[in-house]
N, C-alpha and C positions, 0 to 999 in steps of 0.2 A: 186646671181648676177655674171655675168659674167668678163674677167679679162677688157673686153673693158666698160662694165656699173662700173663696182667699180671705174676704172681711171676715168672716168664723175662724178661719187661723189666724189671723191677727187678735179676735179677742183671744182666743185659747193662750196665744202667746203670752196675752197680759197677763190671763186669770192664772195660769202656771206660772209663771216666773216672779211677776208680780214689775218685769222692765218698763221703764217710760224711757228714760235717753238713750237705754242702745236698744228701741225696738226698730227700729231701721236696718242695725246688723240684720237681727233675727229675724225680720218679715222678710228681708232681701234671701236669706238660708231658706226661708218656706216656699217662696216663688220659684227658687231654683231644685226642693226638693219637686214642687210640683211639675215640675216642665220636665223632670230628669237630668237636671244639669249639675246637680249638685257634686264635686268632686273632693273639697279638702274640709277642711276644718280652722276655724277661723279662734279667735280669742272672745271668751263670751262675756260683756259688762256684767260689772259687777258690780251689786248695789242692795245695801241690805234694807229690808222695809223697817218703814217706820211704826211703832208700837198702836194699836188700835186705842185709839181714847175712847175710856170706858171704864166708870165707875168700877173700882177693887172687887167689890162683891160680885155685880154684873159678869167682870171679865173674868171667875175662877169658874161662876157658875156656866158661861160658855164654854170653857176650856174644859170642863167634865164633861157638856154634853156634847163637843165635838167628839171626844177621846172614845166614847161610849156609842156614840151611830160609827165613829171610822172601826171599832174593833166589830160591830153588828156587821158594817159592808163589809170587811175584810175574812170576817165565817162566810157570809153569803158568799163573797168570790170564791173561797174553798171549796167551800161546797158545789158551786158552779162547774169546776174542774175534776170535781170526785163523776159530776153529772153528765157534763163530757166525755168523761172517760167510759162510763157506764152505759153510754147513751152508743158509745163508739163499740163497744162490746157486742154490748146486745144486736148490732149490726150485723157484725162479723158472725158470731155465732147463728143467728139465722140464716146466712147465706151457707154457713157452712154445716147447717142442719139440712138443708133444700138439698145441696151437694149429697149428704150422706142419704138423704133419701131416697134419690137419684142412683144410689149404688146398690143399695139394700132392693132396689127394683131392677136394675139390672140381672144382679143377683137371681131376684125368684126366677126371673126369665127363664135364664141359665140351667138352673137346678129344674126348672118344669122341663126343659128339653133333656137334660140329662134321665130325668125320671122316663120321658118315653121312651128314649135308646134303648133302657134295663127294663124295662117292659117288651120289646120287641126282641132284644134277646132271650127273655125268657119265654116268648111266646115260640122261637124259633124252637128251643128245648122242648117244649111243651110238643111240637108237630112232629117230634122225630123219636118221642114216647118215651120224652127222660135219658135214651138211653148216653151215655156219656160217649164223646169221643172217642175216648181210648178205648175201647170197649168194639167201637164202629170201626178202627183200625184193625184191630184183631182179627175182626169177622170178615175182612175185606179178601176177595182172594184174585185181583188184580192188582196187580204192581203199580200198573200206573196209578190208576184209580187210588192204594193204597199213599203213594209220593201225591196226592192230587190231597187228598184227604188230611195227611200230616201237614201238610201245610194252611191249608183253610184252620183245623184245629189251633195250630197256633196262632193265627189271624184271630181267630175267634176266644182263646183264651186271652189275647193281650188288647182286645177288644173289652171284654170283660172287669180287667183289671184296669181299666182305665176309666171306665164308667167311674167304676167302683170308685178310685182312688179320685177321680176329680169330685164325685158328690160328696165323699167324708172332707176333703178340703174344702167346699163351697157349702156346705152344712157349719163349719169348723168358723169360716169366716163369718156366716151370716148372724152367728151367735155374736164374735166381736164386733159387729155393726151393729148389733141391737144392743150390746150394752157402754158402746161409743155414743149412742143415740140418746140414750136415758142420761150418760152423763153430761153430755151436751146440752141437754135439758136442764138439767140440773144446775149446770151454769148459770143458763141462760135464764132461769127463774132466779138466780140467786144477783145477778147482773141487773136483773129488775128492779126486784129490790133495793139494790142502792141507789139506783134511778130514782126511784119514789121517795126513798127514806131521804135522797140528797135535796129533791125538790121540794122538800116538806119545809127542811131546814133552811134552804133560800127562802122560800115563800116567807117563813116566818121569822128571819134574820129583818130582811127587806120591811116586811110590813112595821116589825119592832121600831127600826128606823125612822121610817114613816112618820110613825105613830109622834115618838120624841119630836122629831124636827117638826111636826102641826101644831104642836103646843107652842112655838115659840114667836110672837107676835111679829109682824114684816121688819120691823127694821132689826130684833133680831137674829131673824134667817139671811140677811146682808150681812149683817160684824160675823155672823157663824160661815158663811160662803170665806167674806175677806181674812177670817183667821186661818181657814185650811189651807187658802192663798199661800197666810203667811209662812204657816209651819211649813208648804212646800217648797218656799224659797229659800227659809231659815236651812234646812237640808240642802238644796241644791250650791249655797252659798258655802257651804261648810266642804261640798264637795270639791268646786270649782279653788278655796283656798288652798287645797291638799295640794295645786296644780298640777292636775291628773291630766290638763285639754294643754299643758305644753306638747305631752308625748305620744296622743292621740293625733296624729297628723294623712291617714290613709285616707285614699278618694275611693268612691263607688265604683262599684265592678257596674257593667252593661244590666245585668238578671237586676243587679241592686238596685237602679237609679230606677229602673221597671217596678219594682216592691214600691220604694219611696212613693214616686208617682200616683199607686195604687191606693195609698193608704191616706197621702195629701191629699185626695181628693175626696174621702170620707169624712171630712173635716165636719162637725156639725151633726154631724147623723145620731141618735140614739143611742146608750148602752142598753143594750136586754142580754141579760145571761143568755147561756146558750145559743144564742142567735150568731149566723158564722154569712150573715148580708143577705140582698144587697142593702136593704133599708137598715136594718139595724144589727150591731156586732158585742159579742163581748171582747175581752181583752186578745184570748186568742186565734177568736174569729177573725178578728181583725187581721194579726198575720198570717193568720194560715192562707186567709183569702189575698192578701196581699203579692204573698210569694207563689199560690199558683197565677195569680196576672202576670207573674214572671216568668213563668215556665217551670216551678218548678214543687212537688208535692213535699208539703212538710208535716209531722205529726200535728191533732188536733188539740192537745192541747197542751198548758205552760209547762206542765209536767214532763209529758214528753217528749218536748222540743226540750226541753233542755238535759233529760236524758240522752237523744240521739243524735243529736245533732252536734256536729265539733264545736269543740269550746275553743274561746281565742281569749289570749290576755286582755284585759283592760284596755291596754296602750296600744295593743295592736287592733283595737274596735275603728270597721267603716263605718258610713252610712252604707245602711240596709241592714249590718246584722240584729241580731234580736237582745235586749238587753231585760235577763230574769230577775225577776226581785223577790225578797223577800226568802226568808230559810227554807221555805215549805214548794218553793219555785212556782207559786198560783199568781203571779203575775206578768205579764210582756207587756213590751212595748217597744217599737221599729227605732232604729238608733237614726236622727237624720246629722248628724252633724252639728258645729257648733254649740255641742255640751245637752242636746236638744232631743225629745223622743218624738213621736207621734204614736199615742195610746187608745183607747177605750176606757174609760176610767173605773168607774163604775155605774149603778144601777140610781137613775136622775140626773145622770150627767151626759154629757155626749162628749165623741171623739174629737181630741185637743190634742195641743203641742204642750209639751213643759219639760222641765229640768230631767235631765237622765239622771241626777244624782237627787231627786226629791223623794224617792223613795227609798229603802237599802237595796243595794244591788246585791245578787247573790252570783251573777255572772254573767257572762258572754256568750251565745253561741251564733253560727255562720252557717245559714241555710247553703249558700252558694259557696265554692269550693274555689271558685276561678280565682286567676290572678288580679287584682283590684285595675283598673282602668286610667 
């Protein structure tokens, strides 16, 4: 990381956690996620903020309007990952419409040469005046000729029978390609659809948000930033008392310290939904793209990474694995150690370090399978 992306994990550091006396620990964990050196897990200060002074009224009426843009960005993030998903669909089902295309052409090929075989047999029929083999056997009055004759006959009836029987199976097929095709279709317009209907709802989540936080004069969109600070510490504090970071003690595998690296060094960049780099990522743009710098491919998004992906206990979390939040699994963020994530936060914010326990965790899972390092 460079001296301008380290100084943005350092503020990330503050604006998440809200540390002033042990950010030295926690900037020293950043340095060493970025260089890939990061191996254990250390004891994180602890220190609870102090109450924002600000008039009774003032401070309930911020406290609704934060409550009310975080539940606005947190449908937007939903939505973000219903869009992903859809977005990830719609992918797939095109390639795999191109593919049937592809077959369903093959196909006519096939059946157009099969039609001239059974055209050229029946033209042979046609030059020998209908009259039937068996028939041309009977009238034969040479022996050889007749053993010359029986044989080509049946040559020629399992010639026939085989036309036959490959066009009704390639007729037979071409019908289930065509209505494999229509349903594929039918997906894949229906795939759309939540594409657009999802993008409608971010757009208009987002702008909602917007819209609130413009109305509220500069100093305060400052006490409104330093309160979600607060609540994220107020969380992360409540985590770290459970004393979850005694039993979390495992170092980064090789592929890991490669992710960490990856994602330390996006420090600073943009949230944009959907966006999976290098300028700008959502939550799990960020690791997807993190963990192919590692070598290795993970589902696109929060969903189904943590569908696929093995789950590990709490206590048994490194740096690198991926820690899921929230019921609905629409959020990640890279575990680096030290009680500590590296996320994409949301939409106005750019990628930062903060508390792994500032949001609700819903789980664990571990792109890399190796034995930790």
């Amino acid at each position: 990381m460079g001296s301008q992306g380290a100084q943005q994990g350092v503020r990330g550091v503050g604006a998440g956690w809200g540390v002033r006396g042990g950010r030295l620990a926690v900037c020293t964990a950043v340095v060493l996620c970025a260089t890939g050196l990061l191996g254990g897990t250390a004891t994180a200060v602890q220190r609870t903020p102090a109450p924002t002074p600000s008039p009774g009224g003032d401070a309930r009426h911020l406290e609704e309007v934060r409550k009310e843009i975080e539940g606005l960005y947190r449908t937007a993030e939903r939505a973000t990952e219903d869009y992903n998903a859809a977005e990830e669909q719609v992918q797939l089902q095109q390639k795999k419409i191109v593919e049937l295309a592809r077959t369903i052409d093959d196909a006519q090929r096939r059946l157009a040469t099969l039609k001239r075989r059974a055209g050229a047999l029946a033209s042979a029929q046609y030059r020998t005046g209908g009259i039937p083999p068996e028939a041309k056997l009977m009238l034969s009055t040479d022996p050889e000729a007749f053993l010359f004759n029986v044989d080509l006959a049946r040559k020629g009836q399992q010639a026939v029978k085989g036309v036959i029987s490959q066009l009704t199976h390639l007729k037979s097929d071409l019908e289930n390609y065509a209505q494999d095709a229509s349903r594929r279709w039918e997906e894949l317009e229906a795939n759309r659809k939540k594409k657009d209907d999802a993008r409608k709802e971010i757009n208009d989540k987002i702008d909602a948000a917007k819209k609130l936080e413009s109305r509220l004069a500069a100093k305060e969109k400052e006490r409104l930033r330093k309160l979600e600070d607060d609540q994220a510490l107020l969380a992360q504090q409540k985590w770290l008392d459970s004393g979850v970071l005694k039993e979390i003690t495992n170092k980064a595998s090789d592929q890991g310290k490669k992710a960490i690296s990856y994602a330390t060094s996006q420090i600073g960049k943009d949230y944009v939904w959907g966006a999976v780099g290098p300028d700008t990522f959502d939550c799990s743009g960020l690791t997807l793209r993190s963990w192919q710098a590692a070598g290795r491919t993970i589902p696109r998004t929060s969903q189904e990474q943590w569908r696929q992906l093995p789950r590990v206990e709490l206590k048994d979390m490194r740096p690198g694995d991926l820690v899921i939040y929230f019921a609905d699994a629409s959020h990640v963020g890279m575990y680096l150690g030290d009680g500590a994530i590296v996320h994409a936060p949301r939409p106005g914010r750019q990628v930062t370090i903060t508390g792994a326990g500032s949001m609700p965790i819903l789980g664990v899972v571990r792109p890399d399978g190796e034995t930790a390092g």
